[in-house]
N, C-alpha and C positions, 0 to 999 in steps of 0.2 A: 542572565541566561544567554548562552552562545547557540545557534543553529550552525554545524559546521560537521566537513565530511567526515566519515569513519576513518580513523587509525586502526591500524595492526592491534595497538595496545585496546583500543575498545571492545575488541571480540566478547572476550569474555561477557560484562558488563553489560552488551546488547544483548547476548541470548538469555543473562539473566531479568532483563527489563523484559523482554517479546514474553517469557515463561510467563513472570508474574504477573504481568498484564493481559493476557488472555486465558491465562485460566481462569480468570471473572467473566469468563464467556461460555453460555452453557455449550457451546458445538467447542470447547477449544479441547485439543488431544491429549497437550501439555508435550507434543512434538514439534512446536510452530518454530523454535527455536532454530529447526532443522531445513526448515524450508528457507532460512537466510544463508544460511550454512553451505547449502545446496547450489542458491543462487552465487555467491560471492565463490564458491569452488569451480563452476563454471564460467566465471566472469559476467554473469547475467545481471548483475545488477546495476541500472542506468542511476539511479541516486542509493546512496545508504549513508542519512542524514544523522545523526545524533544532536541531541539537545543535551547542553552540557551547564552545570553552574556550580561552583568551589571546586571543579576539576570530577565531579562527579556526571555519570550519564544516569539521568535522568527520563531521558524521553529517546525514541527511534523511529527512523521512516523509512521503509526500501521500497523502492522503483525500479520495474524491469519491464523490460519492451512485452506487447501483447500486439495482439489480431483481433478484429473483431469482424466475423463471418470472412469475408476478403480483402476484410482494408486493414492494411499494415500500415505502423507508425503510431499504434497509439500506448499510451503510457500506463502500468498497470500496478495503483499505489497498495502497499498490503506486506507484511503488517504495519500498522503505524500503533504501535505501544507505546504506553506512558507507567511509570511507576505509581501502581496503585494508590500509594502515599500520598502521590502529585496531582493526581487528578481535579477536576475544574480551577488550573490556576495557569491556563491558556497556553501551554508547552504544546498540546497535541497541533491546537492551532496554529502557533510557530511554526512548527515544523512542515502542518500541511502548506501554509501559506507559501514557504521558500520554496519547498518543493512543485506547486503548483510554478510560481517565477520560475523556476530551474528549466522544468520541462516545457513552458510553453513555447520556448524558442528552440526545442529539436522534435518536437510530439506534434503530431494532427489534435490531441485529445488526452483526455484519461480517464479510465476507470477502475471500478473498484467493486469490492462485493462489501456490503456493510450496512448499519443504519441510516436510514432514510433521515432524519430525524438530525442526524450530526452531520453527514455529511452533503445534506441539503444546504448548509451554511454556507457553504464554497462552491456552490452554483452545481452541484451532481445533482443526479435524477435521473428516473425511469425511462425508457424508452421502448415502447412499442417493437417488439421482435429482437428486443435486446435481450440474452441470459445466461444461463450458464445450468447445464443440466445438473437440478436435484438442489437449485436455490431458488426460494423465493422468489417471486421478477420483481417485487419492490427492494430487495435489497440492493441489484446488479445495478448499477448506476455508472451513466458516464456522464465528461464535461468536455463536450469537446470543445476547440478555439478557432473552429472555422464555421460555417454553414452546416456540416455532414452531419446527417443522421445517422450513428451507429444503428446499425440491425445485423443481428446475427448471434452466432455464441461468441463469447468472450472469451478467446484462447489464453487461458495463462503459462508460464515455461512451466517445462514435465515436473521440477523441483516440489510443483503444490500436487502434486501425486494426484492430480484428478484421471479423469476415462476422459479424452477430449482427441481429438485429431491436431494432428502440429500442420 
């Protein structure tokens, strides 16, 4: 398996991996496809990793700059999709692992909205006055790579169509 940047030619293939992997997600729209779409149209996207093996993509990570209350610089992973098919055979992890390497030399941190449970693996976790309105607070989770304690809402780009202030 290969972790390595998106091509032009992968578009396709990524929105159809982000589809069918989070429509096994009861909150998924089966729009999520749109939210990379959106990023990569604006240029907002700081990683957009694919996992690749026999030239097939397999697995997807996109990274794009966030806020969290007034601290800027931090990294905000989402979606990271894997093909249903592939599931527990550690692509997801590949991909968050480089990603994590990737960003920790231009990000304060990262976070995410997600389960606690997976991505407790890779040192995320809850914080006190960290969230993001109308999510669970144990899902919002960050990792930062300094001392700083995120507190605040977790501004994501307008692309994830939330009600947030920029």
């Amino acid at each position: 398996m290969l972790i390595r940047d998106e091509t032009m030619g992968d578009i396709p293939a990524i929105s159809r991996v982000v589809t069918e992997a989070l429509l096994l997600l009861a909150q998924a729209t089966g729009t999520e496809a749109r939210i990379v779409e959106a990023l990569r149209a604006e240029d907002a996207l700081v990683l957009s990793l694919v996992a690749e093996e026999a030239g097939e993509v397999i697995g997807y990570l996109a990274a794009s700059a966030a806020r969290i209350g007034t601290q800027e610089g931090w990294g905000l992973i989402g979606p990271l999709a894997v093909l249903p098919s592939r599931h527990r055979q550690g692509i997801g992890t590949a991909l968050m692992t480089e990603a994590l390497r990737r960003l920790r030399a231009t990000s304060r941190g990262v976070a995410l909205v997600g389960d606690p449970a997976y991505y407790g693996r890779f040192g995320f976790r809850s914080f006190p006055g960290l969230g993001v309105v109308g999510c669970p607070p144990e899902v919002v989770q960050a990792l930062p790579f300094d001392a700083t304690e995120p507190r605040g809402e977790l501004i994501h780009h307008r692309a994830f169509g939330l009600d947030q202030q920029d």
